[in-house]
C-alpha positions as a Markdown table, in Angstrom:
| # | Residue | x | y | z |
|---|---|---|---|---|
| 1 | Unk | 168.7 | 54.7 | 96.9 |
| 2 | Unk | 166.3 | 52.6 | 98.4 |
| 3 | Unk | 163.4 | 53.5 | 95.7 |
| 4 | Unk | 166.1 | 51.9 | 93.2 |
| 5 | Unk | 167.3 | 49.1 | 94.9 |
| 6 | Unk | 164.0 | 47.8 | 95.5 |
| 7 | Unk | 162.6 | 46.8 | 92.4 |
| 8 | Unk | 166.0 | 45.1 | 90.9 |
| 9 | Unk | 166.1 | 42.9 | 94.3 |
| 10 | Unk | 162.4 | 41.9 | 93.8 |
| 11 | Unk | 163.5 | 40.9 | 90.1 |
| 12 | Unk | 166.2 | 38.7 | 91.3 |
| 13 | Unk | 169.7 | 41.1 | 91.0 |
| 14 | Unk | 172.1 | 40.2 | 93.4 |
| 15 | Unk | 172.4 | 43.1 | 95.9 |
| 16 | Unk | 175.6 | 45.0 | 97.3 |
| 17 | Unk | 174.7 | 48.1 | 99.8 |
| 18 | Unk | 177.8 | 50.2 | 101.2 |
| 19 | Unk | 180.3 | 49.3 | 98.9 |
| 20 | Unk | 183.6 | 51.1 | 98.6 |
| 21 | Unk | 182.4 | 52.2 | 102.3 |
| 22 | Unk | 179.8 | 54.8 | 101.0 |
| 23 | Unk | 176.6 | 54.1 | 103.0 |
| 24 | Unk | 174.4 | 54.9 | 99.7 |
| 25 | Unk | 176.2 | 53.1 | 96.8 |
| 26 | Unk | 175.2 | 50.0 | 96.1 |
| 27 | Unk | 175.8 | 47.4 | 93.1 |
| 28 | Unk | 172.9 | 45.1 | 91.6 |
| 29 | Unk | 173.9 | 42.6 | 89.6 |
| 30 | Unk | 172.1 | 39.9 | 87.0 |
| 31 | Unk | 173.3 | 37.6 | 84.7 |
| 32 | Unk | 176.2 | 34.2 | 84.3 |
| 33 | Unk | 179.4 | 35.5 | 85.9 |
| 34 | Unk | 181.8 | 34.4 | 83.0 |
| 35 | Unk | 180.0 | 36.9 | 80.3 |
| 36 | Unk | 181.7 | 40.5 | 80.0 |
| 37 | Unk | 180.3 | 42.7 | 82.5 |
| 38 | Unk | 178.6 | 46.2 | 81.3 |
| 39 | Unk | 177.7 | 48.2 | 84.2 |
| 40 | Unk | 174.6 | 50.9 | 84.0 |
| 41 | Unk | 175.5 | 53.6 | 86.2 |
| 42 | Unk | 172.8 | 55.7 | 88.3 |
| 43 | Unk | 173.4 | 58.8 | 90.2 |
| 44 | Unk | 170.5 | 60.3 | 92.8 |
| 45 | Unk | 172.1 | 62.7 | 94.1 |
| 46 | Unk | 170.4 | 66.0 | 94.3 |
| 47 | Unk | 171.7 | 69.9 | 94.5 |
| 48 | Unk | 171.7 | 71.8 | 97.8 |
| 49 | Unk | 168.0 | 73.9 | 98.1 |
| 50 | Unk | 167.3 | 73.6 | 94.7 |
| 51 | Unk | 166.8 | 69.7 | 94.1 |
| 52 | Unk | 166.8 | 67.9 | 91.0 |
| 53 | Unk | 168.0 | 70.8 | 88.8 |
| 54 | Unk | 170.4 | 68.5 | 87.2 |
| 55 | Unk | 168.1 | 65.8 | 86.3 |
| 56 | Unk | 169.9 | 63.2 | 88.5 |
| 57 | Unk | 166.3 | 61.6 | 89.1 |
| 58 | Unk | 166.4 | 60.4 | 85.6 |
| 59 | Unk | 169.7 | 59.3 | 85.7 |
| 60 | Unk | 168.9 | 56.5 | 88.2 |
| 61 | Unk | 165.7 | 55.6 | 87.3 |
| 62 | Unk | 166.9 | 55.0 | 83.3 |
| 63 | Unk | 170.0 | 52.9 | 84.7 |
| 64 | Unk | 166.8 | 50.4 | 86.7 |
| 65 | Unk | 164.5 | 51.0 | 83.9 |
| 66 | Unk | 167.3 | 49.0 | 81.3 |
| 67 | Unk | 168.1 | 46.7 | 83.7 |
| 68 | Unk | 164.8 | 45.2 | 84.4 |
| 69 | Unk | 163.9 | 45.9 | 80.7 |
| 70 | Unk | 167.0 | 43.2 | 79.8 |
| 71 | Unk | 166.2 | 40.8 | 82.6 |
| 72 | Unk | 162.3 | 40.7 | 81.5 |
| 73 | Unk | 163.5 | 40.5 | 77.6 |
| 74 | Unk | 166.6 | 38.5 | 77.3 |
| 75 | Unk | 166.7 | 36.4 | 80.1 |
| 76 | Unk | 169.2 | 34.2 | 78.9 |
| 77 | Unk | 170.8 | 37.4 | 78.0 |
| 78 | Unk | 175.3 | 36.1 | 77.7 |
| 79 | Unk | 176.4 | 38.8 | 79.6 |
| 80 | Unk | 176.8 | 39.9 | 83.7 |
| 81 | Unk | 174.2 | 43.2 | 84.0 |
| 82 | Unk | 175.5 | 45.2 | 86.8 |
| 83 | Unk | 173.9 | 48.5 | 87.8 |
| 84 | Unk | 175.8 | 50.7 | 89.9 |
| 85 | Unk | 174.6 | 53.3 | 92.3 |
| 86 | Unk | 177.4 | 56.0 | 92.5 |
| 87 | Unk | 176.5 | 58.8 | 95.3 |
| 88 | Unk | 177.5 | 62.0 | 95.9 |
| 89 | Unk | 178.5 | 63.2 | 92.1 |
| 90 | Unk | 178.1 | 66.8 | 92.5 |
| 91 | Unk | 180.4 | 66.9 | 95.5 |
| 92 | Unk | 181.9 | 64.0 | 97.2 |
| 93 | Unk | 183.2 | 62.6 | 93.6 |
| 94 | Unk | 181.2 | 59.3 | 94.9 |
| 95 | Unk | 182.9 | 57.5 | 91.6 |
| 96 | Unk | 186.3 | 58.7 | 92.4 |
| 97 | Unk | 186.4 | 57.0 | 95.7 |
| 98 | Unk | 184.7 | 53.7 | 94.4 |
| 99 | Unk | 187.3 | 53.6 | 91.7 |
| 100 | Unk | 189.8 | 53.6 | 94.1 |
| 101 | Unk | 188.2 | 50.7 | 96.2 |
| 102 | Unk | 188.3 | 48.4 | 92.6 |
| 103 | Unk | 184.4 | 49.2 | 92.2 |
| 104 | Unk | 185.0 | 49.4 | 88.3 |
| 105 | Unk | 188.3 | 47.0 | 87.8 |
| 106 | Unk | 186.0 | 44.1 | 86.9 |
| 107 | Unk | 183.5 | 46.0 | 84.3 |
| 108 | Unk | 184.3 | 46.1 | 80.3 |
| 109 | Unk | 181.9 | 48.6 | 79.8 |
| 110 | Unk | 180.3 | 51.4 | 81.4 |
| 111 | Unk | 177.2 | 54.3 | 80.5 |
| 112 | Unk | 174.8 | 56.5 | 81.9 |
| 113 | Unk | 172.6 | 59.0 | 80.3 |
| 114 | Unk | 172.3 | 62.4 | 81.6 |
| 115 | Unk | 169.5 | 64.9 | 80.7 |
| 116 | Unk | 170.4 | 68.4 | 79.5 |
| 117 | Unk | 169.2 | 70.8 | 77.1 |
| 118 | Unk | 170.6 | 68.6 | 74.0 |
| 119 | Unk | 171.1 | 65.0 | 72.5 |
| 120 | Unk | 174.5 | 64.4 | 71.8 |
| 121 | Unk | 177.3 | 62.3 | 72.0 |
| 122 | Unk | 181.1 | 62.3 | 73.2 |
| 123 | Unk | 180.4 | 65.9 | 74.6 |
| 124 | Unk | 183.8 | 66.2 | 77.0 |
| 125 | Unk | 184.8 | 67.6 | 80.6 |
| 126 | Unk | 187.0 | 69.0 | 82.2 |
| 127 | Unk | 189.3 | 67.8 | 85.0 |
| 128 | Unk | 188.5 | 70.3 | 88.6 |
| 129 | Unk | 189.7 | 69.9 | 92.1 |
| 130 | Unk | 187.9 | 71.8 | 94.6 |
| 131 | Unk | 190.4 | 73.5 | 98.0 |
| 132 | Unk | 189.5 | 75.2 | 100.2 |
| 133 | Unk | 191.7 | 77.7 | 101.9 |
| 134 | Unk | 191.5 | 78.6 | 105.6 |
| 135 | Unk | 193.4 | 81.6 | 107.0 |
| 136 | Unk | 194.6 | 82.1 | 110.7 |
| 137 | Unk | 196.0 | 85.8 | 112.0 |
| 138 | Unk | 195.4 | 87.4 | 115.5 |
| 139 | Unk | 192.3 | 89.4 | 117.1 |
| 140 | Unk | 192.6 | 92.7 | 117.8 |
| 141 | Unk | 190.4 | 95.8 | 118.4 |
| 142 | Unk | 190.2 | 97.2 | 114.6 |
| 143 | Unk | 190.4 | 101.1 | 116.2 |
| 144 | Unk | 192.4 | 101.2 | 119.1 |
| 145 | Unk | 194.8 | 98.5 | 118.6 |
| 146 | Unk | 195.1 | 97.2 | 115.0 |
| 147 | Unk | 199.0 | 97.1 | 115.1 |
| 148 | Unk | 198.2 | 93.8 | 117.7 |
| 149 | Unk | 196.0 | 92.4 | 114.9 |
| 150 | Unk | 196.7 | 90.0 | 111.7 |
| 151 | Unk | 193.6 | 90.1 | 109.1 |
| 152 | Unk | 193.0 | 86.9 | 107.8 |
| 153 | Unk | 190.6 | 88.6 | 105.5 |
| 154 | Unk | 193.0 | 90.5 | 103.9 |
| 155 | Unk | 194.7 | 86.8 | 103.4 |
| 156 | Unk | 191.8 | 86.1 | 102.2 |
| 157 | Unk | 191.3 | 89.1 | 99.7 |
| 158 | Unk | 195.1 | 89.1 | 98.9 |
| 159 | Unk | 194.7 | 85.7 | 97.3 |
| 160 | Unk | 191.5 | 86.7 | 94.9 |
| 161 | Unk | 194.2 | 89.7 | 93.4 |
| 162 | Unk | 197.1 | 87.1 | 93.3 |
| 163 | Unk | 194.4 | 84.4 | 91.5 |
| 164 | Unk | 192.9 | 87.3 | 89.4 |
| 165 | Unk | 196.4 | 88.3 | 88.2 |
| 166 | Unk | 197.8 | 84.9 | 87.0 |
| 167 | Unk | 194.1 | 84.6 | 85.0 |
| 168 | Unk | 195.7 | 86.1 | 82.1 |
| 169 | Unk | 198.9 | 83.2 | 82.1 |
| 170 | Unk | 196.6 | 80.4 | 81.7 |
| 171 | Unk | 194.9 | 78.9 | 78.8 |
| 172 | Unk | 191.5 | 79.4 | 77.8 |
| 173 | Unk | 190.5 | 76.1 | 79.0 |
| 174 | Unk | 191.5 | 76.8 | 82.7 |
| 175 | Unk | 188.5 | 77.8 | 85.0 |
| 176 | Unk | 188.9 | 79.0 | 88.4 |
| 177 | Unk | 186.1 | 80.0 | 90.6 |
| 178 | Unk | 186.2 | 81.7 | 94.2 |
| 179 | Unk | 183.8 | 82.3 | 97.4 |
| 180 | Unk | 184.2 | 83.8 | 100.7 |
| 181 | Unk | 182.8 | 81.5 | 103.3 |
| 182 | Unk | 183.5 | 83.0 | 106.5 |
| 183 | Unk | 184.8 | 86.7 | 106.3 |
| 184 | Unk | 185.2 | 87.5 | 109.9 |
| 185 | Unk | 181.7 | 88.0 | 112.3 |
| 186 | Unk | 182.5 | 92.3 | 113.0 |
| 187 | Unk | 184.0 | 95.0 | 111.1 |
| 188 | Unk | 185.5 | 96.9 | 114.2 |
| 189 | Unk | 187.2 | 93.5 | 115.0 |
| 190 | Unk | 190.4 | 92.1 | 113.0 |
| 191 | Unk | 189.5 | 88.4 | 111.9 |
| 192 | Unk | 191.4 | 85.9 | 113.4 |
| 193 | Unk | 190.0 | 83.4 | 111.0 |
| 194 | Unk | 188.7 | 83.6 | 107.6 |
| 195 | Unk | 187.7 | 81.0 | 105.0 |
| 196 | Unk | 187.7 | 81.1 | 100.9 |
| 197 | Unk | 186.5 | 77.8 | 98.9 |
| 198 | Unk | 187.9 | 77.5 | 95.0 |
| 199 | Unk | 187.0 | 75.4 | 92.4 |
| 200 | Unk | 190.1 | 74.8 | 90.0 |
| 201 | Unk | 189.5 | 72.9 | 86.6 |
| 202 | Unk | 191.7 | 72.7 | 83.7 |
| 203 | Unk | 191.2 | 70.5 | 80.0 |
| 204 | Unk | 193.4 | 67.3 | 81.6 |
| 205 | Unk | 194.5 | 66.2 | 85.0 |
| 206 | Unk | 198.1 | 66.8 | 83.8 |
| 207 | Unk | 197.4 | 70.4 | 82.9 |
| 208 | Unk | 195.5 | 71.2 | 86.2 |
| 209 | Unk | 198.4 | 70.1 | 88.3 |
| 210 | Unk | 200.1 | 73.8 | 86.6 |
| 211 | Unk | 197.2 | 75.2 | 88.1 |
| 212 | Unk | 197.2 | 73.9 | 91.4 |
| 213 | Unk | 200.5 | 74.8 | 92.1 |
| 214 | Unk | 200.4 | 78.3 | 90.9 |
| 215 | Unk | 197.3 | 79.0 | 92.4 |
| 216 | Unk | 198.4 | 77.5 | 95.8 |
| 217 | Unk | 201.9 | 79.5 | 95.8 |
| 218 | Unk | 199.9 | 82.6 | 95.4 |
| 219 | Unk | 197.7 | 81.9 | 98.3 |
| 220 | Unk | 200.3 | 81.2 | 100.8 |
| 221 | Unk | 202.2 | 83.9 | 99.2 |
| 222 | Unk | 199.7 | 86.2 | 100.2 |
| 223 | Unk | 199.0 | 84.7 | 104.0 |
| 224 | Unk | 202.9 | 85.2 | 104.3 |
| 225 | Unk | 202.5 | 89.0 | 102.7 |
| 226 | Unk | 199.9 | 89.8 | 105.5 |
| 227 | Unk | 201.9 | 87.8 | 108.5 |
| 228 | Unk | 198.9 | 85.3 | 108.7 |
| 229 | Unk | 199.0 | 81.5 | 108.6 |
| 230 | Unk | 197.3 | 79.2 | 106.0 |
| 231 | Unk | 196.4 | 75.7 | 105.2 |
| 232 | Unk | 194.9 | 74.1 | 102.2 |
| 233 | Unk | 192.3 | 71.3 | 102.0 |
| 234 | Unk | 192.2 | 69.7 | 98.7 |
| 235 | Unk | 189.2 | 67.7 | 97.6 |
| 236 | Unk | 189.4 | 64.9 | 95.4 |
| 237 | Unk | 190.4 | 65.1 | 91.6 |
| 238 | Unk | 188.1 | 65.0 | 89.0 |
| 239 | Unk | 189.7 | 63.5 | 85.9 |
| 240 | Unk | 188.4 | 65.2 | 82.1 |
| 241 | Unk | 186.2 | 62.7 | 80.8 |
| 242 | Unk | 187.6 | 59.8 | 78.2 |
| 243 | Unk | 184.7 | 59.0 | 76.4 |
| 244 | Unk | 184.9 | 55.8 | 74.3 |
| 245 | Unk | 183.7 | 56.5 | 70.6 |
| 246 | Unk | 183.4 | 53.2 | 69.3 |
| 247 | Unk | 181.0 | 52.1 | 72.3 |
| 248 | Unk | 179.5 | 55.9 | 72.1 |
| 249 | Unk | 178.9 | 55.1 | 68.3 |
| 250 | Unk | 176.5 | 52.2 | 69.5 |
| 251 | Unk | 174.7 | 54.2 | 71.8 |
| 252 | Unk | 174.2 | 57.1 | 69.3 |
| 253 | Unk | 172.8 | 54.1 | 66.1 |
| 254 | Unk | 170.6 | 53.2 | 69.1 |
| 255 | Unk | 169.5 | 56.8 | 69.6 |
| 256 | Unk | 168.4 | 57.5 | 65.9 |
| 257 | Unk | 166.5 | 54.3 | 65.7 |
| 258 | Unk | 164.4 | 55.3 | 68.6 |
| 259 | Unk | 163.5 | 58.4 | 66.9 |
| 260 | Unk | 165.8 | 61.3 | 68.3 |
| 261 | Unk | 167.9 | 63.5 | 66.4 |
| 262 | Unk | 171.7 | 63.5 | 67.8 |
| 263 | Unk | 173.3 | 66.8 | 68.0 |
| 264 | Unk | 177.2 | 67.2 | 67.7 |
| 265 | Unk | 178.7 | 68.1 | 70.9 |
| 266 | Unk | 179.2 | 71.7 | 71.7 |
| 267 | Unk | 182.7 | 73.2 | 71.7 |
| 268 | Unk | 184.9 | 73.4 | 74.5 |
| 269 | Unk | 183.7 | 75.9 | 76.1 |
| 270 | Unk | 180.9 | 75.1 | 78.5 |
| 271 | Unk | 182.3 | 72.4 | 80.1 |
| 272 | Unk | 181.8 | 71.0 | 83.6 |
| 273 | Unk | 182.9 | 68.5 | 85.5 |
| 274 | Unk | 182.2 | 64.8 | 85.9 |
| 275 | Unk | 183.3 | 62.0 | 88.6 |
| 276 | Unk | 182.9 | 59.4 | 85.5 |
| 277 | Unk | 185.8 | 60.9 | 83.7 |
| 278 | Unk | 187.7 | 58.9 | 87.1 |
| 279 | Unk | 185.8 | 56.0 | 86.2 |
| 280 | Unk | 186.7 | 56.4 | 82.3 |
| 281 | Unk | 190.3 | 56.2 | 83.4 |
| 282 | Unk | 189.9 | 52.4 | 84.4 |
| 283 | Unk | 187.1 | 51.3 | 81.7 |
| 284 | Unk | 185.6 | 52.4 | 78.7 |
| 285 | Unk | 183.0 | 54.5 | 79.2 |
| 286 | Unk | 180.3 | 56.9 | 77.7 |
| 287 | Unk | 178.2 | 59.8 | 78.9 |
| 288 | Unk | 175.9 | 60.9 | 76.5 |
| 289 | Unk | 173.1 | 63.5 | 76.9 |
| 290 | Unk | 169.1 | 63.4 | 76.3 |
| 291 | Unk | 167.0 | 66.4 | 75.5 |
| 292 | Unk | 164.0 | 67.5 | 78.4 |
| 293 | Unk | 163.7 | 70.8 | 77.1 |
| 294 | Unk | 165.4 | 74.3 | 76.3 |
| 295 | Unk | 166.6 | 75.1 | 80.3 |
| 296 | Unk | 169.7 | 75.3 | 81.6 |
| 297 | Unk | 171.1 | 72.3 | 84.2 |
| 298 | Unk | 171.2 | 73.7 | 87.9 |
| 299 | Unk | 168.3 | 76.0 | 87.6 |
| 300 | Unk | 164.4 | 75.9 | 88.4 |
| 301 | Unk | 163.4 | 75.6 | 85.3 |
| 302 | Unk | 165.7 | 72.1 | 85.0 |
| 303 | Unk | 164.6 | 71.5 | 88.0 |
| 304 | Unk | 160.6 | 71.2 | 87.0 |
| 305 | Unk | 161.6 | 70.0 | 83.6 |
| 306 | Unk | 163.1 | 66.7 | 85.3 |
| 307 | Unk | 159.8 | 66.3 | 86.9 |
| 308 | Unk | 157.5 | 66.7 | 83.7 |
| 309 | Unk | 155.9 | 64.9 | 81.2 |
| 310 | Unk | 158.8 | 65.6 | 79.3 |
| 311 | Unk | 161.8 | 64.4 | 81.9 |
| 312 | Unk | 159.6 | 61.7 | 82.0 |
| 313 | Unk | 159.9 | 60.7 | 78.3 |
| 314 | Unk | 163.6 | 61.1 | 78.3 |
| 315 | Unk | 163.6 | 59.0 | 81.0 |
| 316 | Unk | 162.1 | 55.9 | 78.8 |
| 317 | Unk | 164.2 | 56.9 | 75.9 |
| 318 | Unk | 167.2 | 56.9 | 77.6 |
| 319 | Unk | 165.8 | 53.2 | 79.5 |
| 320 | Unk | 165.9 | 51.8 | 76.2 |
| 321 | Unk | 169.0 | 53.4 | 74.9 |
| 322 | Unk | 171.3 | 51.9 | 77.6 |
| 323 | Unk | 169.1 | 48.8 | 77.5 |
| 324 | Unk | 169.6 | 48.1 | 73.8 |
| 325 | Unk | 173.6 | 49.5 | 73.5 |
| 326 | Unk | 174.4 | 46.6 | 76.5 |
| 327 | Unk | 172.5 | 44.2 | 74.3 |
| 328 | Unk | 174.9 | 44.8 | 71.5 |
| 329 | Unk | 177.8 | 44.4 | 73.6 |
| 330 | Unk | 176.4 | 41.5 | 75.1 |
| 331 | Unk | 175.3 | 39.4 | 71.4 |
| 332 | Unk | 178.0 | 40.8 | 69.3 |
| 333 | Unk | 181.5 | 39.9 | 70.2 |
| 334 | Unk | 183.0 | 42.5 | 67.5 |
| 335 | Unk | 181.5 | 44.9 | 68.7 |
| 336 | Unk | 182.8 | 44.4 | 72.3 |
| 337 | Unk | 186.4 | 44.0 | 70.9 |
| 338 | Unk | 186.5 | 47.0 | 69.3 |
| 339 | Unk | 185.0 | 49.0 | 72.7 |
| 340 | Unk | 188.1 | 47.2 | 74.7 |
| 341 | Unk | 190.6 | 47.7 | 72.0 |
| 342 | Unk | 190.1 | 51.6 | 71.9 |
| 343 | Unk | 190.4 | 51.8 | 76.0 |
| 344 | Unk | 193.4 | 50.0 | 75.8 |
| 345 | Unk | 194.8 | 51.4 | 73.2 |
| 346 | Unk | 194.2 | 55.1 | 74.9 |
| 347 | Unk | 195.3 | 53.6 | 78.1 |
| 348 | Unk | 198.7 | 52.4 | 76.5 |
| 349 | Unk | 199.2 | 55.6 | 75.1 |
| 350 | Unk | 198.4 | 57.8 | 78.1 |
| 351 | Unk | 201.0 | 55.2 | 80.1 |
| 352 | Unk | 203.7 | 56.1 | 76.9 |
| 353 | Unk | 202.9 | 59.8 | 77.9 |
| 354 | Unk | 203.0 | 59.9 | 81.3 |
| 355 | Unk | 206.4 | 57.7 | 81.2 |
| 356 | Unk | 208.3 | 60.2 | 78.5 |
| 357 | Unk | 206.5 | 63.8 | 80.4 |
């Protein structure tokens, strides 16, 4: 965090460290505090052993890099330039707890660029919860006394047959993916405790609340089943991404004049999941993809390709992408209006939903 803070501070951004009570998010901020403020969002956050394997590195840097590129360019630039450092994205959901600290309620526009395997546009997500479930039975000697016992692995491996079997009554978009974490420390002793950590996701937030509930009643089904005890630990929600096509539009113009062939988005099926669809529910937002190279995210290979010569073209490309889509917003009124008028029309309709569901 530091390593970005630093150069916006020595270029005169106002600095925030700590916000929404997350030790590493901070908020920079340049610019006349009555134009429209269009936030650059960086991420930094790195994956467990394997590091930068989802490019996270660039993210950041190519938030600064526009930044600084605006303040050094368009200094009398109409407009409030506010880059955001948002922590803990790959598990945390950093974003979803600064939204709900108000983070986002003053910004009219929001982007990052992520790097992948593709340049595209408006590619989606899809909302996930993660739970884990924790199992308590009784100790007992699994030979001479197992009538004293209760297994909480076979909780435990009850609830991957219960999950497995309701599979085939959800919809193709529903993903649900299961570890053991702690499956009892001997084989000739029953386990007292046991652990299992899920990830649920489903297309919309409305759709994975079906899947949270059937997937919870089967686990505590099968803790009842065994005579065992359970108790579920829900993480935060990830919302599916709303990705705002008029301002998405801009960035993709701003793409093909740098050079760069845009792809359409993929099909549903490879989706993940994003803490910026949260922050899409409360502004309008984008998060469009640059190409580094033919690798997959979350491997090695993405890993080295975020550190080379390649990553760090992306990284400039995707500097002057964000840099020159929050210099439309910030010159051409029009185009501003029509980025609010889409997220509030989407927002009145998802209100109109939610009130007749």
């Amino acid at each position: 965090m530091q390593w970005l803070v630093e150069p916006l501070a020595e270029a005169g951004f106002e600095i925030e460290t700590g916000i929404a009570g997350l030790e590493t998010a901070f908020r920079a901020t340049w610019g006349p505090s009555d134009g429209p403020v269009i936030a650059l969002l960086a991420e930094y956050d790195a994956l467990p052993e394997i590091g930068h394997a989802c490019g996270h590195n660039l993210i950041g840097t190519a938030a600064v890099g526009a930044a600084l590129a605006l303040r050094d360019a368009c200094p009398d630039l109409l407009a409030r330039i506010a880059v955001i450092g948002t922590p803990a994205e790959e598990d945390g959901g950093g974003k979803i707890i600064m939204c709900n600290a108000g983070v986002f309620d003053d910004v009219d526009a929001a982007m990052l660029c992520h790097p992948r395997n593709i340049t595209t546009v408006n590619r989606g997500s899809l909302a996930c919860v993660d739970a884990t479930f924790k199992f308590y039975g009784r100790q007992a000697h699994a030979s001479s006394a197992p009538e004293e016992g209760i297994s909480a692995l076979d909780a435990v491996i009850q609830s991957f047959v219960a999950i497995n079997a309701l599979r085939q009554f959800f919809k193709s978009d529903v993903k649900i993916h299961g570890i053991i974490t702690k499956g009892g420390s001997a084989p000739n002793v029953v386990p007292e405790f046991c652990e299992a950590k899920f990830i649920l996701r489903a297309i919309t937030v409305e759709e994975l609340a079906a899947v949270r509930e059937k997937v919870y009643a089967a686990v505590r089904h099968s803790a009842d089943a065994v005579g065992a005890r359970c108790e579920i630990e829900e993480g935060l929600i990830y919302a599916e991404r709303n990705n705002n096509r008029a301002l998405a539009a801009l960035f993709k113009e701003n793409l093909v004049s740098l050079g760069l062939e845009v792809s359409d988005p993929p099909a549903r099926a490879g989706l993940g999941s994003s803490d910026i669809g949260n922050v899409g529910q409360v502004t309008a937002t984008i998060h469009p993809y640059i190409r580094i190279g033919d690798v997959s995210n979350h491997t090695p290979a993405f890993r080295d390709a975020a550190a080379s010569e390649a990553g760090l073209t992306a990284l400039n490309q995707a500097a002057k992408a964000l840099a020159m889509t929050a210099y439309d917003l910030a010159v051409n009124p029009q185009a501003l209006q029509a980025v609010r008028e889409e997220f509030e029309q989407w927002r009145a309709n998802k209100a109109s939903y939610a009130h007749t569901s």
